[in-house]
C-alpha positions as CSV (number, residue, x, y, z in Angstrom):
1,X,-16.0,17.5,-13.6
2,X,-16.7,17.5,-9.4
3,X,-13.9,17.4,-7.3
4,X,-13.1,14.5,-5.0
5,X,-13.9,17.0,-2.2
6,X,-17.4,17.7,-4.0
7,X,-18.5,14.7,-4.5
8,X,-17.5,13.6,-0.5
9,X,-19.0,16.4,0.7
10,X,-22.1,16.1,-1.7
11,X,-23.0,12.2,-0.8
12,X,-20.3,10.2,1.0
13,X,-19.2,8.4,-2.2
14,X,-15.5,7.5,-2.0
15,X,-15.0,4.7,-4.4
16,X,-13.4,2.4,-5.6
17,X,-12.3,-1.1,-7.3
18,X,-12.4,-4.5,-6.9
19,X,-10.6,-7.2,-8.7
20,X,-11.8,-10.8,-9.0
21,X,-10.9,-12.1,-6.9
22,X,-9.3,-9.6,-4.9
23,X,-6.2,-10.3,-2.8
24,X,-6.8,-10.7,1.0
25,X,-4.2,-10.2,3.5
26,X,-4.7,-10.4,7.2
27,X,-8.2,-11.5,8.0
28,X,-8.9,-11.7,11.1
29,X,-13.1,-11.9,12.6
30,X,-14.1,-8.1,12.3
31,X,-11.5,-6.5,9.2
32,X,-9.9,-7.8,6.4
33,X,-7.3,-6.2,4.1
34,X,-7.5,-6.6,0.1
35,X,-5.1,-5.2,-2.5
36,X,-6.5,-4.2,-6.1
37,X,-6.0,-3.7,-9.3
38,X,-7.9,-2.4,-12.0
39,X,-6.4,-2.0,-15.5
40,X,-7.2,0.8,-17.6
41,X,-9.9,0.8,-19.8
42,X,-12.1,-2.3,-17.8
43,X,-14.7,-2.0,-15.2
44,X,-15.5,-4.2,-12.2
45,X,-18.9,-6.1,-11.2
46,X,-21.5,-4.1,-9.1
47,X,-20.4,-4.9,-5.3
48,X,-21.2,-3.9,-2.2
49,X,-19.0,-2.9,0.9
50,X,-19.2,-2.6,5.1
51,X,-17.1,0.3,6.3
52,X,-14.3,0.4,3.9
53,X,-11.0,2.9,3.9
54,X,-9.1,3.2,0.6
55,X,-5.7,4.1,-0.1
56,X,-4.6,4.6,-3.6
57,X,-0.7,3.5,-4.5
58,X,-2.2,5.0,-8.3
59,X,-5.0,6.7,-8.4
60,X,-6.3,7.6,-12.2
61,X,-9.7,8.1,-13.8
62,X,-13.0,6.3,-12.9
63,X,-16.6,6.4,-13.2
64,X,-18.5,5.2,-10.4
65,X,-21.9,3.8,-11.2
66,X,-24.6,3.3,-8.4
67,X,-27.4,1.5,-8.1
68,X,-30.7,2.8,-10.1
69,X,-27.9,4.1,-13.0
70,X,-27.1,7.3,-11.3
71,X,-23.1,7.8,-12.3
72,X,-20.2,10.3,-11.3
73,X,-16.7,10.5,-12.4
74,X,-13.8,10.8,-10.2
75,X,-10.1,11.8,-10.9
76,X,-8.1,10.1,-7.9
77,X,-4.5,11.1,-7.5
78,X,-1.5,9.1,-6.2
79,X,-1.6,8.2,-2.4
80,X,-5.3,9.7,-1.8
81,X,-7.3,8.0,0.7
82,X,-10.8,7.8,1.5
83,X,-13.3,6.3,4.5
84,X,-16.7,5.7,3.6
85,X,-19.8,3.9,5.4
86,X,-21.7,0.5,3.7
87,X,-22.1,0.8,-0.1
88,X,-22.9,-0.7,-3.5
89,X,-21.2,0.8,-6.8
90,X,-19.5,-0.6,-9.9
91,X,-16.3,1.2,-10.9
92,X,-15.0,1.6,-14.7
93,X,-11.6,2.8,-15.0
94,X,-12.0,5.3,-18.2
95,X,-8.5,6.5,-17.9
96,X,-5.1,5.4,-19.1
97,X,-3.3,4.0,-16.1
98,X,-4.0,1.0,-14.0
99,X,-5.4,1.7,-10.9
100,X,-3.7,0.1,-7.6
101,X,-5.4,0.2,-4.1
102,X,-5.6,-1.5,-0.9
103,X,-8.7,-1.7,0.7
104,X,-9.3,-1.5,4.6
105,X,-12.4,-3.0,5.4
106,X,-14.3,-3.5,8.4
107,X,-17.1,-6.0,8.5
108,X,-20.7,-5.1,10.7
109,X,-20.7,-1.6,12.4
């Protein structure tokens, strides 16, 4: 399995999760701010994302799947963060533990 590092370094994919609906705290015009959850063993709907930061309250086991079925699995620990560009993925949470995030993101460029 590619580290977190490898797979940053390799392609810029730093992922992660959405609920439905997410929660949304403090929009304002150009960022909003969305906590997540996603329990073990489910998987979101593909989505797409501006400029996004991540930070992980617990992190766990996914597998990211990108558009055109391409896939990579990710081991995110507890409190990890990650800042990414525009993106579309589907995450499945193949490990035991639910996974907890809140999501920075920043709408246009």
């Amino acid at each position: 399995m590619r580290t977190v590092a490898q797979v940053l370094r390799q392609r810029a994919l730093d992922g992660v999760v959405a609920e439905n609906p997410p929660k949304r705290y403090n929009p304002t015009r150009a960022r909003h701010v969305w906590g997540t959850r996603l329990p073990a063993g489910t998987s979101d709907r593909e989505h797409s994302h501006p400029h996004e930061m991540v930070y992980f309250n617990t992190g766990g086991k996914v597998r990211i799947h990108l558009p055109g079925g391409e896939s990579v699995e990710l081991e995110i620990p507890d409190g990890h963060a990650m800042k990414h560009e525009p993106w579309t993925h589907r995450v499945e949470n193949i490990g035991t533990t639910d996974i907890k995030a809140v999501l920075f993101e920043r709408s246009g460029g």
